[in-house]
N, C-alpha and C positions, 0 to 999 in steps of 0.2 A: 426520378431515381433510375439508373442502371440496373433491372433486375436482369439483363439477359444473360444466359447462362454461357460459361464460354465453353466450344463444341471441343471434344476429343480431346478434353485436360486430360494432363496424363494423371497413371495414380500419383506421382509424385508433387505433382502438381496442389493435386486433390490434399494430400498428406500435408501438405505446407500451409494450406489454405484452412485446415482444421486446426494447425500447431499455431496459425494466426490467432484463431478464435479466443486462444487459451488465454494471450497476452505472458509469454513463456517471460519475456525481460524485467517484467512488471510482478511476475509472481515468483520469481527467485528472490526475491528482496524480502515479499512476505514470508518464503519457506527459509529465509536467512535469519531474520529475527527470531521467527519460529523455535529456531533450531538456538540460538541465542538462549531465548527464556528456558528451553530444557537444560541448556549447560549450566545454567545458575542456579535449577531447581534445586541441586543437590551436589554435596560434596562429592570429589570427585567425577569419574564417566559416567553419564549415564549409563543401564543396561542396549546393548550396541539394536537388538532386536526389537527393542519400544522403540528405540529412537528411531532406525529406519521405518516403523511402521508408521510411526505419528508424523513424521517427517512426509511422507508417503501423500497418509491421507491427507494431512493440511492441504499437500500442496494440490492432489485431482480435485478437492470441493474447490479452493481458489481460480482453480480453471475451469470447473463446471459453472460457475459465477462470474466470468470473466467473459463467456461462451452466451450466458444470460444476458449481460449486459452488451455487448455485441448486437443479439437477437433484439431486444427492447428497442437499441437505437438506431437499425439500420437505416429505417427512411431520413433521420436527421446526420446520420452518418454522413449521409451522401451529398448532403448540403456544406460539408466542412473539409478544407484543403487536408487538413491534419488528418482527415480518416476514410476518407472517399475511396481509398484503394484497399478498404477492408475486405474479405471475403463477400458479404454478406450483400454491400451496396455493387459492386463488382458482376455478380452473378455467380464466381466460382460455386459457392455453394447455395443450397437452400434454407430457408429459414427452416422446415423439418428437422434436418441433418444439423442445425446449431442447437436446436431441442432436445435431439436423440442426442447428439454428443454429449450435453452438460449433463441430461440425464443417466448416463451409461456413469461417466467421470463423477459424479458428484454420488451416486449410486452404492458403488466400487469405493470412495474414500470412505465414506460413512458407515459401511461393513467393514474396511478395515480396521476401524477406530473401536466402533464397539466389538471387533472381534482378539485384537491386541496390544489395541491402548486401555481407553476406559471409557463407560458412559456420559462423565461428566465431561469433556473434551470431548465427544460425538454430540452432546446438545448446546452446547457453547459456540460448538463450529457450523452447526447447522442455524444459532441463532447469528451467526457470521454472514451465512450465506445467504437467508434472509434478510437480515438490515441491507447487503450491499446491493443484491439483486434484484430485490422489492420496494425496500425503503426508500434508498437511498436513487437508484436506476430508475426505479419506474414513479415515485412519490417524489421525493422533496429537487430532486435534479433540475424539472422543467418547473417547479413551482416557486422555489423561492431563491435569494441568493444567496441565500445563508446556509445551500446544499450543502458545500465541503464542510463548513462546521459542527451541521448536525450528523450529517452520512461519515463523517469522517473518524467514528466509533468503531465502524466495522475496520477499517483498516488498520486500527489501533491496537487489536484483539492477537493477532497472531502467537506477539510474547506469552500470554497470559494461556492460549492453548499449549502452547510449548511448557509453558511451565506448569498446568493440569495433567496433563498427559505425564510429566513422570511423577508428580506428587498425587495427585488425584482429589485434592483441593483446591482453593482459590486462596492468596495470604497479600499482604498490604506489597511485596513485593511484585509481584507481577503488576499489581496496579501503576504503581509507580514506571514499569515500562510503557504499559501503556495510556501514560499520560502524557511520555515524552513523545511519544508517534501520535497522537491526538492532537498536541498543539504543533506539531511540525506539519501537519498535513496543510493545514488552511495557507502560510503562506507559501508552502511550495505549489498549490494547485491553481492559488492567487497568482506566481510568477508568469507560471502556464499559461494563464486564462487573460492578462492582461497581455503578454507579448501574442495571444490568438484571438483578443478581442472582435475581432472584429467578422472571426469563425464561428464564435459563438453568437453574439448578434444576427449572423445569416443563420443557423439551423435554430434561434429562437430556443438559447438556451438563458436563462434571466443570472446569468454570473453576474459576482459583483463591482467588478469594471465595464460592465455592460449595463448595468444600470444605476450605479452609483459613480463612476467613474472612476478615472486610474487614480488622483490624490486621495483619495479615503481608500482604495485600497492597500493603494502605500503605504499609507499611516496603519492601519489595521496588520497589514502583512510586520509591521515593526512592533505593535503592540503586543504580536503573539510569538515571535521570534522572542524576546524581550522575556515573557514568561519562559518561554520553551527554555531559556537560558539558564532561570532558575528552577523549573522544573530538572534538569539534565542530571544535577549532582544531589538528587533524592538518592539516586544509587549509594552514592559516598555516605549520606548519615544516614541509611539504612543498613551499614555494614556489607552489601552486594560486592562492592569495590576499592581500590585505592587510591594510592597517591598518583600511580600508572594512567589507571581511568581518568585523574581528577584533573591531571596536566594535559593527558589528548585532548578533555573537553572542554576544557578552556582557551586551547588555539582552535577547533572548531566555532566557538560561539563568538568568538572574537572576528570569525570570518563571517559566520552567518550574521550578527548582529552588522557586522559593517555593510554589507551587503543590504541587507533593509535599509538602512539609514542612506546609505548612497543612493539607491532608489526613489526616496522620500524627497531628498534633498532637488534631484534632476534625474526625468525618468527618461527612459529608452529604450525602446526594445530589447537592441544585444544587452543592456544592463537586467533588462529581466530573463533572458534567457540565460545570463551568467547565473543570475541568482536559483535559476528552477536546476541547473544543473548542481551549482553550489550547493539546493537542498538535496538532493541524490547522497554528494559527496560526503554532508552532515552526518546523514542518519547512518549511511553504512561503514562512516570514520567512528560514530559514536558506540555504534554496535560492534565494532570490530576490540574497539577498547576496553568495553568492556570483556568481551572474551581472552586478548590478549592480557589485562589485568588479573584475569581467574586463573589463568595459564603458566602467567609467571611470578604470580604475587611469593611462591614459597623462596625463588631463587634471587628476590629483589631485596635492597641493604637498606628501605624503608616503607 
């Protein structure tokens, strides 16, 4: 591994190499949903002052977790094309300074929470940041292949904080959000890990195209697309949603579901990196409709 440090980074340098750590692309997605499950808590806007704050802190503990998991996996980092130019395998920074940073960020979120959201969304989100930076990073990751499946609770959660934070309970609906980000993660990390197969095999990571191979991930990445499809329109008989929600999500699932099955049938790379981008496009087309659904359901003629 590359740990040497590189001489006379500028601050700016430094500054970039820290806003690395956070994984800024990958935690707007969570602070997106986040912010999702608040709008649905309740009728109406939420209060504009919680929602910035809980918005806030979701998003520093998702980066102080982001910074963890970074730190955890530098040395195998460095073994893998996909992450070899992280800070950490690079030298820009030091493993200290990825310590101090989660700590300072993760710190600072979890005062904010308990100071102007609620208690129960500050120990929900801190059993977040454990599953993801513990559990999931440093336990089930290098051990089994059924990491994304079991780890893949923490990333499930963010709705479920959004929707604690302004209700200050837990109810069958938030669950239901995060059931649909539950079974959506396995096959989008499946799309990933199968088109980098061969990344994870060198940093001796045991994903499941890497030890079971690409056809039973295939079949597996359809099996749960497949749920996730019927999981999606819980929101609809839950009352969450409508006809608005009901039609975006069904030309989404139509895409996702083909997209597995294409895959299944004759696999390929660029086919799986269609489908990891496809899943991006899923979750934040399905998230957006429902919002848009809540937005315009009073002005809509069904």
């Amino acid at each position: 591994m590359n740990t040497r440090a590189i001489p006379l980074a500028s601050p700016l340098a430094r500054l970039s190499a820290f806003a690395a750590l956070c994984k800024l692309r990958v935690n707007s997605l969570i602070v997106f949903t986040a912010m999702i499950g608040m709008l649905l808590a309740q009728e109406g806007w939420p209060p504009v002052g919680r929602f910035v704050a809980a918005s806030l802190g979701i998003w520093l503990v998702a980066c102080a977790a982001a910074a963890i998991n970074c730190l955890v996996e530098r040395t195998v980092d460095a073994r893998m094309m996909r992450t070899a130019r992280r800070p950490l395998p690079q030298g820009i920074l030091g493993p200290g300074e990825a310590l101090g940073l989660a700590m300072l960020l993760g710190g600072i979120g979890l005062t904010v929470l308990h100071l102007w959201v609620n208690d129960l969304t500050l120990w929900l989100t801190l059993a977040t940041f454990l599953g993801y930076a513990v559990v999931y990073t440093a336990i089930l990751k290098p051990a089994t292949p059924m990491n994304i499946v079991i780890g893949g609770a923490s990333g499930a959660m963010p709705p479920v904080l959004g929707w604690t934070a302004m209700t200050g309970h837990l109810a069958q609906e938030p669950l239901a959000l995060f059931l649909i980000i539950f079974l959506w993660t396995p096959p989008h990390f499946w799309a990933l890990a199968m088109a980098r197969r061969d990344d994870y095999a060198r940093a001796g990571f045991p994903m499941l195209p890497v030890t079971h191979g690409i056809r039973l991930t295939c079949l597996h990445s359809l099996l749960y697309t497949l749920m996730l499809a019927a999981a999606s329109y819980l929101p609809v008989t839950l009352g969450m949603s409508g006809t608005l929600y009901g039609v975006a999500v069904s030309a989404l699932n139509a895409m996702f579901v083909a997209q597995a099955w294409g895959l299944l049938r004759e696999y390929s790379d660029p086919a799986a990196w269609r489908m990891f981008r496809g899943s991006l496009i899923y979750l934040s087309g399905l998230y957006l409709a429902l919002f848009a659904d809540r937005l315009l359901a009073p002005w809509l003629p069904f």
